[in-house]
N, C-alpha and C positions, 0 to 999 in steps of 0.2 A: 552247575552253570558258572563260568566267570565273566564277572561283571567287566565293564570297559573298562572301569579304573586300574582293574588287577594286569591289565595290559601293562608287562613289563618297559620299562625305559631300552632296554638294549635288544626288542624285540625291533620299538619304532626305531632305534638308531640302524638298526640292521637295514628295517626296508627303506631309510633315508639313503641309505650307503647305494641299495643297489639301483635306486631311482636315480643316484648321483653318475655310478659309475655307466648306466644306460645312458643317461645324457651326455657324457662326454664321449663313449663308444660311439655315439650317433652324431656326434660333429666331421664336418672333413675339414682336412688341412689343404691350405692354398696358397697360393704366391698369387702376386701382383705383378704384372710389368708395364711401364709405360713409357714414353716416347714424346718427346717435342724436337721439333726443329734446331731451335735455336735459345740463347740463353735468356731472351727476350720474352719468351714463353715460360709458363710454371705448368708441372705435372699435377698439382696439387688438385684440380678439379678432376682431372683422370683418379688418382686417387683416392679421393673422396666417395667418387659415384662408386666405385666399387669396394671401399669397405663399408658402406652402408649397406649396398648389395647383400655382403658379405656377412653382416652382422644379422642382418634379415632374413639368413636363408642357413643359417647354423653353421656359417665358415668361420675356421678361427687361420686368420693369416699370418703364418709363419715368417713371411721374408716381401720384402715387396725390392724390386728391380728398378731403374730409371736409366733411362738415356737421353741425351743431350745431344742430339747429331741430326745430319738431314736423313730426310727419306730415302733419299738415291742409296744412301748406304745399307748393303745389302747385311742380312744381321749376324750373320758368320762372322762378319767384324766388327761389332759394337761390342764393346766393354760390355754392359748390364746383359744383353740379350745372350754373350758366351757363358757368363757368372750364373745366368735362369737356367740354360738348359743343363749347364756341369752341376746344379742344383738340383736338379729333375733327376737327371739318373743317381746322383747320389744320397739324396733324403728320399724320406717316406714322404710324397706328399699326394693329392687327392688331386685338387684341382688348381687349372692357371687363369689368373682374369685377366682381360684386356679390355679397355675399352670402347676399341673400334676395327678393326679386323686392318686395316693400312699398317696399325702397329708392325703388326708383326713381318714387314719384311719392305723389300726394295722394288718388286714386281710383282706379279699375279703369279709368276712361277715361284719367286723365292717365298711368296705368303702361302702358297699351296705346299713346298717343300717343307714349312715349318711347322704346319698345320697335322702335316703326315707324320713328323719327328713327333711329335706332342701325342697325338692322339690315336696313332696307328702301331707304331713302333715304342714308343714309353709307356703306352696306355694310361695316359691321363684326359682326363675330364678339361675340356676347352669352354668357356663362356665369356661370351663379346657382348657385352655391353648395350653397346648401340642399338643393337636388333634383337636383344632381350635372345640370344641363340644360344642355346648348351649343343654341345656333341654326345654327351648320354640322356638315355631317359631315366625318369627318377627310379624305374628299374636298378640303372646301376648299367646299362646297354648300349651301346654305340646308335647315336640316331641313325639309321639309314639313311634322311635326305641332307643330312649334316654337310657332307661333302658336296652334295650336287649345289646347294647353294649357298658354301664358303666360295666353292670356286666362280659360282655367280658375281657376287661381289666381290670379290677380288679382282676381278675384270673388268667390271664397270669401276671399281675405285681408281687402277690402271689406267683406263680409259677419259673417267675426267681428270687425273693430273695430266696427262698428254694435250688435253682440248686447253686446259686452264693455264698448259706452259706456250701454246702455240697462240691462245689468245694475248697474254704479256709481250712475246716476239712481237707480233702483229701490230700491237698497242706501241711499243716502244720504234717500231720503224715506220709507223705513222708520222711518233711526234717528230723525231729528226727532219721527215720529208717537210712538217710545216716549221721547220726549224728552233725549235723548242730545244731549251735549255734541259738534257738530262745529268737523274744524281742532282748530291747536294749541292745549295746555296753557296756561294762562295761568302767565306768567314763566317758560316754557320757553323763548325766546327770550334767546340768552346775550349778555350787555354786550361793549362794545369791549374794556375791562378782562379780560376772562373769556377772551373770545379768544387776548388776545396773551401770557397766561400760559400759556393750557392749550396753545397752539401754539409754543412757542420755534423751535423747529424749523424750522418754516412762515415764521417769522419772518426768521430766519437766513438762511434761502435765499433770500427776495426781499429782503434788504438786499443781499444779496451781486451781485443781479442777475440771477437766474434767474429763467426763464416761470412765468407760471401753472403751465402745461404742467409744464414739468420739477419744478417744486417739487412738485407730485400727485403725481409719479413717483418723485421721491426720499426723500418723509417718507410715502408711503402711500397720501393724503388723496384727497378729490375736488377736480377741481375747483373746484366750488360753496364747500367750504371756505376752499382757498385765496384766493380773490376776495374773502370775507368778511374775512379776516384783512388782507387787502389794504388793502381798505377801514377797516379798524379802524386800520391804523398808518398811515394817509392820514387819518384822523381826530383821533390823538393827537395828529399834529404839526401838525394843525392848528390843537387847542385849547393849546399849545406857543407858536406865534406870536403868539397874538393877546395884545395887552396892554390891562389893565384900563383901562376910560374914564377913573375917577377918579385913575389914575397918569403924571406923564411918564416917559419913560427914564433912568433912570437915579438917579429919586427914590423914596425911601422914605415908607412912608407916619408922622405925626410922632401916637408915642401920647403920648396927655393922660393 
């Protein structure tokens, strides 16, 4: 009879190894992509919810995608969403997360066309966020009513940008008929000057060499702010360099 103790050290290392290399065998790989409007917006919540998802559910994500552009724009021409799919066919990857099923495209037909590229022709695994919806089942299988109800909502998402763009027309040829002021304040629009005081902060970190990106992140701000402030100290030093017509270098001017 051998006792437990006599249980060799590189028996247990052995079945650690294969309980190791089973749990890695048993992760899928996945990409992330997401989408805002405008630079006013962050992905970072889109993000978020799905590498929680993802850590939750035995995904290790290999690459995550972002675009910065409006919706109208169909995703044949976004930057990130061309880089996802030349990513698809070319790595090994398992599954794509999104969000919210509008990501993926410009209409109900371009999110149905992309939905088919993904999961019909690449055979990858699709999961949308919002509505907790995989296109396989944990078989490893294509859901059958996967399609009947992407294409559902993708119609109704369709559906209310078209009510929510003809409610804004509607709203905005109201205020003119009672004659309201549309658009900005006049001299709400803050100077170079205005900026690079009220932002020091903003300032400090892109001297120092931080992104757009991380300066957002570190003083609070958006974006959109940060770029203007950008621009304002790209502006200063520009009126900095330039020297007056009626001066040379180095000459002062002679008062009478």
């Amino acid at each position: 009879m051998i006792k437990t103790g006599q249980i060799s050290k590189s028996f247990v290392s052995l079945v650690l190894n294969q309980l190791i290399i089973k749990t890695v065998e048993g992760m899928k790989t996945g990409i992330i992509y997401s989408r805002v409007s405008t630079d006013r917006q962050e992905t970072d919540r889109q993000q978020n919810e799905l590498l929680t998802y993802a850590k939750n559910n035995g995904i290790e994500v290999v690459q995550i995608f972002e675009d910065t552009t409006s919706g109208k724009t169909a995703a044949k021409n976004r930057t990130a969403a061309k880089q996802m799919f030349a990513y698809i066919e070319a790595e090994r990857v398992d599954i794509v997360l999104v969000s919210e099923i509008s990501r993926l495209g410009r209409s109900a037909i371009d999110v149905q066309k992309n939905i088919d590229t993904i999961v019909f022709q690449l055979n990858k695994e699709l999961y949308i966020f919002q509505q907790s919806l995989s296109s396989h089942t944990k078989a490893g299988k294509v859901n059958s009513t996967f399609k009947l109800i992407t294409d559902v909502l993708c119609n109704v998402a369709q559906m209310e940008t078209e009510i929510l763009s003809e409610r804004i027309k509607s709203g905005l040829k109201e205020a003119k008929r009672k004659g309201k002021t549309l658009g900005r304040k006049v001299g709400s629009v803050k100077s170079s000057a205005t900026l690079l005081k009220e932002y020091k902060q903003v300032v400090k970190q892109l001297n120092q060499g931080q992104s757009i990106r991380n300066t957002a992140k570190i003083c609070g701000v958006s974006k959109a702010t940060v770029s203007k402030v950008k621009a304002a100290i790209k502006a200063a030093k520009t009126v900095q360099t330039i020297q007056p017509k009626n001066e040379l270098k180095g000459q002062r001017k002679l008062s009478l």
